[in-house]
LUMSE-405220 format. One record per atom (N, C-alpha, C, O, CB): y, x, z. Coordinates in steps of 0.2 Angstrom, whole numbers, padded with zeros to 4 digits, always signed. Glycine has a CB too. Example, Ala and Ser with C-alpha at 12.3 -4.5 7.8 and 13.67 -1.06 7.14 Angstrom:
BEGIN
-0028+0066+0039;-0022+0062+0039;-0016+0066+0039;-0017+0071+0042;-0022+0057+0045;-0011+0064+0035;-0005+0068+0036;+0000+0064+0039;+0006+0067+0040;-0003+0070+0029;
END
This chain:
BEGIN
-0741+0158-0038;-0743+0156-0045;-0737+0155-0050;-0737+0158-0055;-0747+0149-0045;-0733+0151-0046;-0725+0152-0051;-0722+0159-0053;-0720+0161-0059;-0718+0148-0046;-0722+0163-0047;-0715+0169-0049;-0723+0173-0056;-0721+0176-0061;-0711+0176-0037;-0730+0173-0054;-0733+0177-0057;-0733+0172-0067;-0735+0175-0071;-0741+0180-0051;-0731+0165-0067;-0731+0163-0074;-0724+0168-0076;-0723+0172-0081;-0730+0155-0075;-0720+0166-0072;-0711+0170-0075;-0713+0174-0078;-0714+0175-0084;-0705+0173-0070;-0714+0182-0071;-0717+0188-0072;-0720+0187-0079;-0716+0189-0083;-0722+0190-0066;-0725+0185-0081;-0728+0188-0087;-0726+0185-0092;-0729+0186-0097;-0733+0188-0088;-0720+0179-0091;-0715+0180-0098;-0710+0183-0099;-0707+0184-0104;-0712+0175-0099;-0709+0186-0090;-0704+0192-0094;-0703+0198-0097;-0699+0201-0100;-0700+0193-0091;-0710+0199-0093;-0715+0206-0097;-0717+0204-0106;-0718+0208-0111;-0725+0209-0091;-0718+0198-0106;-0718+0197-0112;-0714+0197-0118;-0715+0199-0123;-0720+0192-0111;-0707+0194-0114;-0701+0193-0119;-0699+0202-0118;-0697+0203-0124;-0693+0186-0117;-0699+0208-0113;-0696+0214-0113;-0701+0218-0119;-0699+0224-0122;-0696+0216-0106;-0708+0216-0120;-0710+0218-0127;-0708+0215-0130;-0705+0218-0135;-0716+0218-0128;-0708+0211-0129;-0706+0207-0140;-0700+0211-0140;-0698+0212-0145;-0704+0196-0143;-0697+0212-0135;-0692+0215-0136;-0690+0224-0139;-0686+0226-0143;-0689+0214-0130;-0692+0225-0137;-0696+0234-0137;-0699+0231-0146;-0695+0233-0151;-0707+0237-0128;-0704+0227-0147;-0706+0228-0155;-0702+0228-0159;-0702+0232-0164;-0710+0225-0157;-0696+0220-0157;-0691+0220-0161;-0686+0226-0163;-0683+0225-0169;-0689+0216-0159;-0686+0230-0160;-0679+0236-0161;-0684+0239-0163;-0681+0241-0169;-0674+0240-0153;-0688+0241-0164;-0694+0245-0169;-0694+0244-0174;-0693+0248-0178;-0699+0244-0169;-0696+0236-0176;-0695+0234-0184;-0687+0236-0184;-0684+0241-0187;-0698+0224-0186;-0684+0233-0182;-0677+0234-0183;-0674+0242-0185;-0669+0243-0189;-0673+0231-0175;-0676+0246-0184;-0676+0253-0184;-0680+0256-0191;-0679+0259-0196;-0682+0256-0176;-0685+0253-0188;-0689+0255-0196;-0687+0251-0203;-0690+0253-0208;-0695+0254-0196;-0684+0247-0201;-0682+0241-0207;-0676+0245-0212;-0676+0247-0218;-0678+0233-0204;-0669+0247-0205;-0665+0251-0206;-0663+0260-0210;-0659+0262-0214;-0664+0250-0201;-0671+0263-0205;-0673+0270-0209;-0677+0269-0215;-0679+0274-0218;-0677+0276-0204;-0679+0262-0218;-0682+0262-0225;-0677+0261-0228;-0677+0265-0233;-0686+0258-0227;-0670+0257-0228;-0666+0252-0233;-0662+0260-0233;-0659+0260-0238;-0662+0244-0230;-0661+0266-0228;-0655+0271-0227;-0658+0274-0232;-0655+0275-0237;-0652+0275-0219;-0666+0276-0231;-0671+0283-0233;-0669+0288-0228;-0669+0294-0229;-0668+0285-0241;-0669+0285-0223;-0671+0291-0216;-0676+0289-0214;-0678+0284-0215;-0665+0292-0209;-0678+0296-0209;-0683+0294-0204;-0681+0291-0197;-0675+0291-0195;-0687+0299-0203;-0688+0289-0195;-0687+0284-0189;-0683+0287-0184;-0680+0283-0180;-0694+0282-0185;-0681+0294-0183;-0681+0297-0177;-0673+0298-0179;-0669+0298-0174;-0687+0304-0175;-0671+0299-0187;-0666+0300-0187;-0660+0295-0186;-0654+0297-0184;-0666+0302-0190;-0662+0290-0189;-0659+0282-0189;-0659+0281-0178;-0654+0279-0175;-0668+0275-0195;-0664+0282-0175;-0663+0281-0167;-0656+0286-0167;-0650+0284-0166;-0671+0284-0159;-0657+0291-0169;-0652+0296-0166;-0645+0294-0168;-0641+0294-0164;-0653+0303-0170;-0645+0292-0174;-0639+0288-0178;-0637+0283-0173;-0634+0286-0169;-0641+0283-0186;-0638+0278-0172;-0637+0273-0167;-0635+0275-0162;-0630+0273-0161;-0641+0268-0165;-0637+0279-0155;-0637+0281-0152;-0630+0287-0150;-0627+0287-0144;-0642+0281-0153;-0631+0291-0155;-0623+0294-0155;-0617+0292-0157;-0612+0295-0156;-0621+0299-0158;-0618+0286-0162;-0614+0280-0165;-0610+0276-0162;-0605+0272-0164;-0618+0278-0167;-0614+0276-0154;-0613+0271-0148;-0614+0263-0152;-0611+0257-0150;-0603+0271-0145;-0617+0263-0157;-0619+0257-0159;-0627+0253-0158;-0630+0251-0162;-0616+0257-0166;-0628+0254-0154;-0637+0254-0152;-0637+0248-0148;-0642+0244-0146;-0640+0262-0147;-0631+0247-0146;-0632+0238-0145;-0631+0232-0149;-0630+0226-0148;-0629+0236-0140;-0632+0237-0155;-0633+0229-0160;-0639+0227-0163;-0641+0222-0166;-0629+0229-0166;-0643+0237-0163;-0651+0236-0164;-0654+0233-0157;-0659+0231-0158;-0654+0243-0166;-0652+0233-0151;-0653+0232-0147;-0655+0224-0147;-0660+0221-0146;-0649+0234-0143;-0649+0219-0149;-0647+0211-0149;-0651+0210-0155;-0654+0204-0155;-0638+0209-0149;-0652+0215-0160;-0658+0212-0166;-0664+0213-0165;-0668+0209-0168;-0658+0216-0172;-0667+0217-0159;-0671+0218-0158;-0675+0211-0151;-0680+0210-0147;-0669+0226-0158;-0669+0207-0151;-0670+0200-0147;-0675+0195-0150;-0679+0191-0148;-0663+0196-0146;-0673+0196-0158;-0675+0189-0161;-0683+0188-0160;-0685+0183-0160;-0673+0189-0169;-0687+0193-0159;-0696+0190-0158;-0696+0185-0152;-0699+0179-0152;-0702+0197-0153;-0690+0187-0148;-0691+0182-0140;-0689+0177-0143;-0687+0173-0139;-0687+0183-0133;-0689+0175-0148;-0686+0166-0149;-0691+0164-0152;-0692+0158-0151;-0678+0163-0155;-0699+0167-0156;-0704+0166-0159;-0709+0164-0150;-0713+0160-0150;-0705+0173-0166;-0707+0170-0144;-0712+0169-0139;-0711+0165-0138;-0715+0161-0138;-0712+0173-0135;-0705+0163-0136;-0700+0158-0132;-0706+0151-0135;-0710+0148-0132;-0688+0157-0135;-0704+0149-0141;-0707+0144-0144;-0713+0142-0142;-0715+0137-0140;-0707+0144-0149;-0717+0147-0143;-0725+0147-0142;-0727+0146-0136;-0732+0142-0136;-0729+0154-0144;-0723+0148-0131;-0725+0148-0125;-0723+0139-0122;-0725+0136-0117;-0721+0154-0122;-0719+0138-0126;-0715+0129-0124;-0720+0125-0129;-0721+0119-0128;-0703+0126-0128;-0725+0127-0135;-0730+0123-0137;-0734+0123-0135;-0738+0118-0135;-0732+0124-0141;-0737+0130-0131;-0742+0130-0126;-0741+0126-0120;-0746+0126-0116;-0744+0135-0124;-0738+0124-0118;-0735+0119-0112;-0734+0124-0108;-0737+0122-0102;-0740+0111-0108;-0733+0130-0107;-0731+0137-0103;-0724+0136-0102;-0719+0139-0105;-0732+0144-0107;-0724+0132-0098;-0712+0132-0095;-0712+0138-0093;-0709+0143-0095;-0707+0126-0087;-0715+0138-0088;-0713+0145-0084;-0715+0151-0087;-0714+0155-0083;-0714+0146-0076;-0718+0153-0091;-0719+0159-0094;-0712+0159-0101;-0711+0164-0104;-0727+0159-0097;-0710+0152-0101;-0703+0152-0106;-0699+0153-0103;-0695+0157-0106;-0701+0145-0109;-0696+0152-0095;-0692+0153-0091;-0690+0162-0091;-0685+0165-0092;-0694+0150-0086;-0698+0165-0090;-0698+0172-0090;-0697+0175-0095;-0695+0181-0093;-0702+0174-0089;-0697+0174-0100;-0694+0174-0110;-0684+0174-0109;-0680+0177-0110;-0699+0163-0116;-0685+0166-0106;-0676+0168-0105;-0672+0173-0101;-0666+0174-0102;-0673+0164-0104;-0678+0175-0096;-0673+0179-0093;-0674+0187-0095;-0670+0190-0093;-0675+0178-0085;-0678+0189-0099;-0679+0194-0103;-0674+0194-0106;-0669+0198-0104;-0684+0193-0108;-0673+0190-0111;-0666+0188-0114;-0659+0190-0115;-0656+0194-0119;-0664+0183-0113;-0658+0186-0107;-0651+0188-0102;-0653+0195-0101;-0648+0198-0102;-0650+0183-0093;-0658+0199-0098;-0656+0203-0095;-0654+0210-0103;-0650+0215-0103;-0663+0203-0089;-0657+0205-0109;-0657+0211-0114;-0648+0210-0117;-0644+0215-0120;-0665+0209-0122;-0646+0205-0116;-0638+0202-0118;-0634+0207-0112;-0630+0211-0114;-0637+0191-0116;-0635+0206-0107;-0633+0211-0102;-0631+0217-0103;-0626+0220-0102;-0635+0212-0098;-0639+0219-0103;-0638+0226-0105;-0634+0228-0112;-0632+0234-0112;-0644+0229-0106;-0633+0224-0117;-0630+0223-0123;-0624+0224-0120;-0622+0230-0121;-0632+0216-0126;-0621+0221-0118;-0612+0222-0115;-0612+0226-0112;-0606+0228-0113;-0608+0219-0112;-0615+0230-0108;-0614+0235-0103;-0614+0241-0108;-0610+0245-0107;-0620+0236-0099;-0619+0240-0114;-0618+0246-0118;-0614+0246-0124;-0612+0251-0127;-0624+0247-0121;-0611+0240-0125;-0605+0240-0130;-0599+0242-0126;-0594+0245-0130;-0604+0232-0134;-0598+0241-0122;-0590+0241-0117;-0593+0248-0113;-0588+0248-0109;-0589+0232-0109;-0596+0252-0112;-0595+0259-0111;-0594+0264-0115;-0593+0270-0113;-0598+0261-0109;
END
């Protein structure tokens, strides 16, 4: 019952995560006037795609909450570990 609350906060916070770098993407190819596909490409050959990456964190602080109002710890727990694991990957991708 525990590991399956985690589980679906952390599938939870890895979407909010996935939406966030979307808006974040599209926020960026309106403000440039590129398109979506070209603005990913930009970051991406840029080697800078982990900073849309770490922007693309901030929904999980809106889950995170909701989930500690709903008296959901362990689905908050799974939210932080989303998190760490998106911070990780963040340095893995800035330091190669």
């Amino acid at each position: 019952m525990i590991k399956k609350e985690i589980l679906i906060g952390f599938v939870t916070g890895i979407l909010a995560n996935l939406v966030g770098v979307i808006i974040c993407i599209a926020i960026v190819s309106g403000i440039k006037g590129m398109s979506f596909m070209e603005t990913y490409e930009f970051y991406i050959a840029s080697g800078t795609s982990w900073s849309i990456l770490t922007l693309g964190a901030l929904p999980n602080l809106g889950v995170f909450f909701l989930f500690l109002n709903k008296n959901k710890l362990y689905r908050a727990r799974g939210v932080i570990m989303a998190t760490f694991i998106t911070a990780i990957v963040a340095y893995v991708v800035y330091f190669s």
